[in-house]
C-alpha positions as a Python dict, from the first residue, in 0.01 Angstrom:
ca = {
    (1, 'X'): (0, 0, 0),
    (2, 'X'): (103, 362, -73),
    (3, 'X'): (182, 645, 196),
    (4, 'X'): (-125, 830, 272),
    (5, 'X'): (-62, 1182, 202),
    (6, 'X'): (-243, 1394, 505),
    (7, 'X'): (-212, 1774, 444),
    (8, 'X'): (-154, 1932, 764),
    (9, 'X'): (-246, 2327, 868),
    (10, 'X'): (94, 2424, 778),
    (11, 'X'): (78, 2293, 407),
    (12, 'X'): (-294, 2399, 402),
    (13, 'X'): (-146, 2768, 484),
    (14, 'X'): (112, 2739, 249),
    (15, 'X'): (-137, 2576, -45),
    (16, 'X'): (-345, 2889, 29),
    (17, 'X'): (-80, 3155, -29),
    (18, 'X'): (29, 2934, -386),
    (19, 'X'): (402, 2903, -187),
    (20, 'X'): (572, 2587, -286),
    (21, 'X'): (837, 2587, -29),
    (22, 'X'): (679, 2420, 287),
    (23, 'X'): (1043, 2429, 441),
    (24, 'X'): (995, 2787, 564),
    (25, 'X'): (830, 2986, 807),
    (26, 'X'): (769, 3319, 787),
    (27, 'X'): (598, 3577, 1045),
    (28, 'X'): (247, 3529, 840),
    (29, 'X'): (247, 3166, 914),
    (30, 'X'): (316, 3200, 1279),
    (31, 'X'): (46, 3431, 1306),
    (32, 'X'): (-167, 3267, 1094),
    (33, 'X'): (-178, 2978, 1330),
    (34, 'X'): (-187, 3147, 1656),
    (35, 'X'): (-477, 3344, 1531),
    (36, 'X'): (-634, 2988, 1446),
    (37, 'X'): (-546, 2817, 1776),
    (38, 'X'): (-688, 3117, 1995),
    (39, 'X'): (-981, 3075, 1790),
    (40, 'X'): (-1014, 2753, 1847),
    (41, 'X'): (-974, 2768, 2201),
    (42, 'X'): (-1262, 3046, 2230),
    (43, 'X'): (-1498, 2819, 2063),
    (44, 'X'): (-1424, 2561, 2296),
    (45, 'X'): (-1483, 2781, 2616),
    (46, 'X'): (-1789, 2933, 2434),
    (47, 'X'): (-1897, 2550, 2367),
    (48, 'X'): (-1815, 2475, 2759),
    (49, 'X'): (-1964, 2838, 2898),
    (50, 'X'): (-2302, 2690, 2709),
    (51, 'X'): (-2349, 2339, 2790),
    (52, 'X'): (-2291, 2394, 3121),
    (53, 'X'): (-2537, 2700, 3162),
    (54, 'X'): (-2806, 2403, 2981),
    (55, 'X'): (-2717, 2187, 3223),
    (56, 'X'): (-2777, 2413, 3519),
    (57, 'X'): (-3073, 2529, 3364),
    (58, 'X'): (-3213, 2189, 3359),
    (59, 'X'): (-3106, 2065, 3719),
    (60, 'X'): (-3318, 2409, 3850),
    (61, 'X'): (-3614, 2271, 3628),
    (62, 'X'): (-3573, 1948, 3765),
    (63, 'X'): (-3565, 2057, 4132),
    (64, 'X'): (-3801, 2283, 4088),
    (65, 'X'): (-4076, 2028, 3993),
    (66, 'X'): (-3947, 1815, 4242),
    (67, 'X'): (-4018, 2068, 4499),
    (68, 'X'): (-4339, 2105, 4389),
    (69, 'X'): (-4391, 1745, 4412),
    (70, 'X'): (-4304, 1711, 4789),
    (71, 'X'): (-4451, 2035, 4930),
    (72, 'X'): (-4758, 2135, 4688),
    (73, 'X'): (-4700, 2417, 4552),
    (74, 'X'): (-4439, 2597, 4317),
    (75, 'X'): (-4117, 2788, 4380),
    (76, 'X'): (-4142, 3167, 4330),
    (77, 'X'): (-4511, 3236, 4377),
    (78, 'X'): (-4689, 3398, 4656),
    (79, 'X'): (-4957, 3261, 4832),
    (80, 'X'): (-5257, 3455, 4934),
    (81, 'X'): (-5453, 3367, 5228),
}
């Protein structure tokens, strides 16, 4: 079987910019793939910041019905006598 050629980001970058010389790095490609990694690591926080505010949202549903369930009557609301 033949080698599998893979492109990685750096030959991606370097396909992009119609260079042919892979062997060297300039300034653009450094900040090319900072730029990309700091994006990358924002959409993971944003990803994390919002599944865990849907799962806190949903454990205050679910206690809220089940203290509803035990005492009778609902969380928040005023009872006049």
């Amino acid at each position: 079987m033949g080698k599998e050629n893979f492109m990685g980001l750096k030959e991606f970058l370097f396909k992009q910019r119609g260079d042919t010389t892979p062997d060297t790095v300039d300034n653009k490609d450094i900040a090319a793939l900072l730029f990309l990694g700091i994006c990358a690591i924002f959409i993971a926080g944003l990803n994390i910041f919002i599944i865990s505010a849907l799962l806190i949202g949903l454990l205050v549903k679910i206690l809220r019905i089940e203290y509803e369930r035990r005492y009778g009557y609902s969380v928040g609301r005023r009872i006049v006598s």
